[in-house]
C-alpha positions in Angstrom: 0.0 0.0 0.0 1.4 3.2 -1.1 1.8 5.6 2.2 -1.0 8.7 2.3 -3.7 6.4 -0.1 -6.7 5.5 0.9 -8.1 2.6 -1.0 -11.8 2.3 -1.5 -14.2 -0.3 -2.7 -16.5 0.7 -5.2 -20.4 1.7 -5.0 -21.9 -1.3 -5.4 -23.9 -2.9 -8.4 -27.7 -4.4 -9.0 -27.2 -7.7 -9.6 -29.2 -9.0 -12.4 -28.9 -12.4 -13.5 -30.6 -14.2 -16.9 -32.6 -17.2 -16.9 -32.3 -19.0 -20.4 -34.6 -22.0 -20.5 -36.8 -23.9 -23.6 -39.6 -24.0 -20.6 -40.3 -20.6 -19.9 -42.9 -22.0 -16.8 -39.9 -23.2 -15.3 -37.8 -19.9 -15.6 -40.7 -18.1 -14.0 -40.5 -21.1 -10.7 -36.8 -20.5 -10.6 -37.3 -16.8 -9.7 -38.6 -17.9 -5.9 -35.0 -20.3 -6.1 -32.9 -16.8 -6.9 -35.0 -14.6 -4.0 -34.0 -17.2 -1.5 -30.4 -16.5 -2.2 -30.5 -13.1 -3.3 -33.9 -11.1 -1.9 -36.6 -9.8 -3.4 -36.6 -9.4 -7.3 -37.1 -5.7 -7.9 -37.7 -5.6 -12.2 -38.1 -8.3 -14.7 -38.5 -8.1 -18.2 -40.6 -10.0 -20.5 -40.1 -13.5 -21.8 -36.6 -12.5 -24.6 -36.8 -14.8 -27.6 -33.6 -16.1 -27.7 -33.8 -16.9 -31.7 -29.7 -15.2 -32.6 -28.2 -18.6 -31.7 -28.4 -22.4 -31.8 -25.7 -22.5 -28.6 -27.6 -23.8 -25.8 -29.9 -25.9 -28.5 -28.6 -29.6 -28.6 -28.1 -29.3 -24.5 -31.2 -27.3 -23.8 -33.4 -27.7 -26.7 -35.3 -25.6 -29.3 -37.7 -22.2 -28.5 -35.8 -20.7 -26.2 -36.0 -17.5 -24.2 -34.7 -15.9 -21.4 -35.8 -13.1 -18.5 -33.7 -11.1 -17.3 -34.3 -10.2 -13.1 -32.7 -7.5 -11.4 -32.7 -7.8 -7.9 -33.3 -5.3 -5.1 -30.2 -5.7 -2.8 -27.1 -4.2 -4.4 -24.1 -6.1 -4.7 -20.5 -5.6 -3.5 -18.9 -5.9 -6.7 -16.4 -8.4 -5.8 -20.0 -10.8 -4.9 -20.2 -11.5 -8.5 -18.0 -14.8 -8.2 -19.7 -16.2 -5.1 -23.0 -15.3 -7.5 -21.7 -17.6 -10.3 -21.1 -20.1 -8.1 -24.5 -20.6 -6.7 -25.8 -20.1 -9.8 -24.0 -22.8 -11.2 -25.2 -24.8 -8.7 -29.1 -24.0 -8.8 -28.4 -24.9 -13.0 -27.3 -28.4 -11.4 -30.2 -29.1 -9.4 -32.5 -28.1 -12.0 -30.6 -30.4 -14.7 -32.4 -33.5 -16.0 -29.5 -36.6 -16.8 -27.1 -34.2 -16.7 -28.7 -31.9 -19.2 -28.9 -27.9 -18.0 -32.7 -26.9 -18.2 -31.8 -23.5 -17.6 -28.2 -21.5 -17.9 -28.0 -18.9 -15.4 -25.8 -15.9 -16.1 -25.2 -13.0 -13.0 -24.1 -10.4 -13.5 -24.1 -6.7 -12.2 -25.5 -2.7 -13.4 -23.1 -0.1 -12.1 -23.4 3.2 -13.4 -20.6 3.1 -15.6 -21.0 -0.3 -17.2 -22.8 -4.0 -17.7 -20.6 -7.1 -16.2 -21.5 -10.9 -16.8 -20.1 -13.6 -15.1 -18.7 -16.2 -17.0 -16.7 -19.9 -17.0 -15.5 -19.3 -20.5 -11.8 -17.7 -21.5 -11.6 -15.2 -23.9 -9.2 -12.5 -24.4 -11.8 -9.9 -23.7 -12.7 -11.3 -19.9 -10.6 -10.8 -17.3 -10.0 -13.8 -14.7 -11.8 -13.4 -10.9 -10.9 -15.9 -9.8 -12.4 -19.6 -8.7 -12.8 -20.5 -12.9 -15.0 -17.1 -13.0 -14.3 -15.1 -15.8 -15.9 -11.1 -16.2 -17.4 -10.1 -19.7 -17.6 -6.7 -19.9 -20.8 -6.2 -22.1 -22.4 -2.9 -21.8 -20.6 0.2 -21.6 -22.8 3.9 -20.3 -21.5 6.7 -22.4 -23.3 10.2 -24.2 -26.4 9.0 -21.9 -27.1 5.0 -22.5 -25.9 1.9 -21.8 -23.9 0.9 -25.2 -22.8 -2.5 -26.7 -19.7 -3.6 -27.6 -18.4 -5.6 -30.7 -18.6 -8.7 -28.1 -21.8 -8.2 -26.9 -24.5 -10.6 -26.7 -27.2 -9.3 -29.2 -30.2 -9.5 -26.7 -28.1 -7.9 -24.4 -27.6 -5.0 -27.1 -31.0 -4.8 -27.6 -32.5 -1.1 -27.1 -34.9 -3.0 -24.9 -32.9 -4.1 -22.5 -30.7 -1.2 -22.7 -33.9 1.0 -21.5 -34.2 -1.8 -18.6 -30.7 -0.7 -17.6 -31.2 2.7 -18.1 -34.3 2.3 -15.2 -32.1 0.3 -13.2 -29.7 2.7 -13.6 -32.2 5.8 -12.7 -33.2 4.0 -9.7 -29.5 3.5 -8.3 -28.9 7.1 -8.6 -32.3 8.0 -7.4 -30.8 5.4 -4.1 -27.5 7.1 -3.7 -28.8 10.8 -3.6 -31.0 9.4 -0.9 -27.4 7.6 1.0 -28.8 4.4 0.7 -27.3 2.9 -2.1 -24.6 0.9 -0.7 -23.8 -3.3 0.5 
């Protein structure tokens, strides 16, 4: 540490995490799953066709869609691991022969950017730590939440972009008030 500087932590994030699943009647059960480890879910979005790639399709089958939950509590930043983690294990209890029924993604809103978690390595993602892997994907500049050549494209959608943007409203709307923080 150098002498005379005083580290801080950062202001904390909403955590939002994505539920991708062929059975969107099981995406909507898992949401009482994610409250019991992460409190009350404060904004969701609709059912997100998730038609841009055939990915998840041999493991999870065909039709599928995703919400996209943003959660009251804010996160300490550095959560976002322990986050993946349990989400990794929820997708395991959910699985069916060792087939994911749903793929859950964390990740967290600041007001300068989007995070994902992430198991997979590529240049772009930083390592956490404990095989967890951060994808920047949504940068705020001139006003809005913008994508990046990476991003996801229902992640670059302007509709969840304007879910962001709300999210993001109601964190500064939190800190004005003080009470923005883990």
């Amino acid at each position: 540490m150098k002498p005379g500087v005083k580290y801080h932590e950062p202001e904390p994030g909403a955590l939002l995490i994505s539920v991708l699943s062929g059975e969107k009647e099981l995406a909507q059960a898992l949401a009482g799953s994610l409250e019991a480890e992460f409190g009350p879910i404060d904004l969701s979005s609709f059912w997100i066709s998730f038609s841009h790639s055939q990915y998840y399709s041999r493991e999870m089958g065909e039709n599928l869609g995703r919400y996209i939950f943003f959660f009251a509590k804010p996160l300490a930043r550095t959560g976002l691991v322990s986050a993946k983690l349990i989400c990794d294990r929820l997708e395991a209890e959910y699985a069916i022969a060792g087939g994911r029924r749903v793929n859950l993604d964390p990740g967290y809103l600041a007001l300068e950017h989007l995070i994902l978690a992430s198991t997979k390595a590529v240049p772009h993602r930083p390592y956490l730590g404990r095989g967890i892997y951060a994808d920047l994907t949504l940068v705020y500049e001139c006003g809005q939440y913008i994508p990046l050549r990476w991003s996801y494209p229902d992640y670059s959608s302007d509709y969840v972009r304007a879910l962001c943007g709300e999210v993001r409203n109601k964190i500064l709307r939190l800190r004005k008030q003080g009470v923005w923080r883990v």
